[in-house]
N, C-alpha and C positions, 0 to 999 in steps of 0.2 A: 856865102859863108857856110862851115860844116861845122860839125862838131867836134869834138878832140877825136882825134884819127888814133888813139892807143889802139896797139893789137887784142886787150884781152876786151876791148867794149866793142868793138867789132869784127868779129869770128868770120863772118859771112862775105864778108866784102876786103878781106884781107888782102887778096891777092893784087885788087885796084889800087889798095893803097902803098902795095910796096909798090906797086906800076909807077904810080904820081910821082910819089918820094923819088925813085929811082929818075924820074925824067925830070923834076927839079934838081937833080944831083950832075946830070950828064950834060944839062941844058940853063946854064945858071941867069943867060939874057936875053935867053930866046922863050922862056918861059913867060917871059914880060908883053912879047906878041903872041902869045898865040901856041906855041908849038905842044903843048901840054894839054889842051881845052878838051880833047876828043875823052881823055884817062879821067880831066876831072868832069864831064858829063857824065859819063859811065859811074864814076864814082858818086856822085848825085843821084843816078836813079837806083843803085843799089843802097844808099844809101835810104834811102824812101822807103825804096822796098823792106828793107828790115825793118824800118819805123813803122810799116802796116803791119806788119806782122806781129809786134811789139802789142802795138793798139789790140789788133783782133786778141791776140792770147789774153791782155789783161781785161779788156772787154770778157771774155767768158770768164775768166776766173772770178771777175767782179757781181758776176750772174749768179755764179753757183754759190758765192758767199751771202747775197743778199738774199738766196731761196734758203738757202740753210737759218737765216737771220729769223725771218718772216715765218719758216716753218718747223720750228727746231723738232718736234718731234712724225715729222710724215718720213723720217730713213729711218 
C-alpha cells in the first residue's frame, strides 16, 4: 500500500505515477496478474526514496532549531 499518489505531494516521482495510472488505464484485468508490478515496484522505491530524503531534511532542520533552542544567544 502507498500513499495518496496527488501530483503536487509528489513532485519527484511523478513520472512513475503517470506510468502506473497509465498501465491500470490500458490494462484494466491484466493488472489483476501481474502485468503492472515492474512500474509499481519502481514506484515503491522512489517512493522511499523521497521519504529519506523528507526524514534527512527535517532531521537537520530539527538540529538547527533545537541548537538555536538550547543556545539562543551564541549567533
Amino acid at each position: 500500500m502507498h500513499p495518496s499518489l496527488a501530483p503536487h505531494l509528489h513532485s519527484e516521482c511523478l513520472e512513475v505515477i503517470e506510468q502506473l495510472h497509465r498501465c491500470h488505464q490500458e490494462h484494466p484485468f491484466r493488472k489483476f496478474v501481474g502485468k503492472c508490478n515492474d512500474l509499481k515496484r519502481a514506484l515503491n522505491a522512489c517512493l522511499k526514496e523521497e521519504n529519506l530524503r523528507k526524514r534527512r531534511r527535517n532531521l537537520e532542520e530539527a538540529r538547527k532549531r533545537e541548537k538555536a533552542v538550547r543556545n539562543p544567544y551564541s549567533e
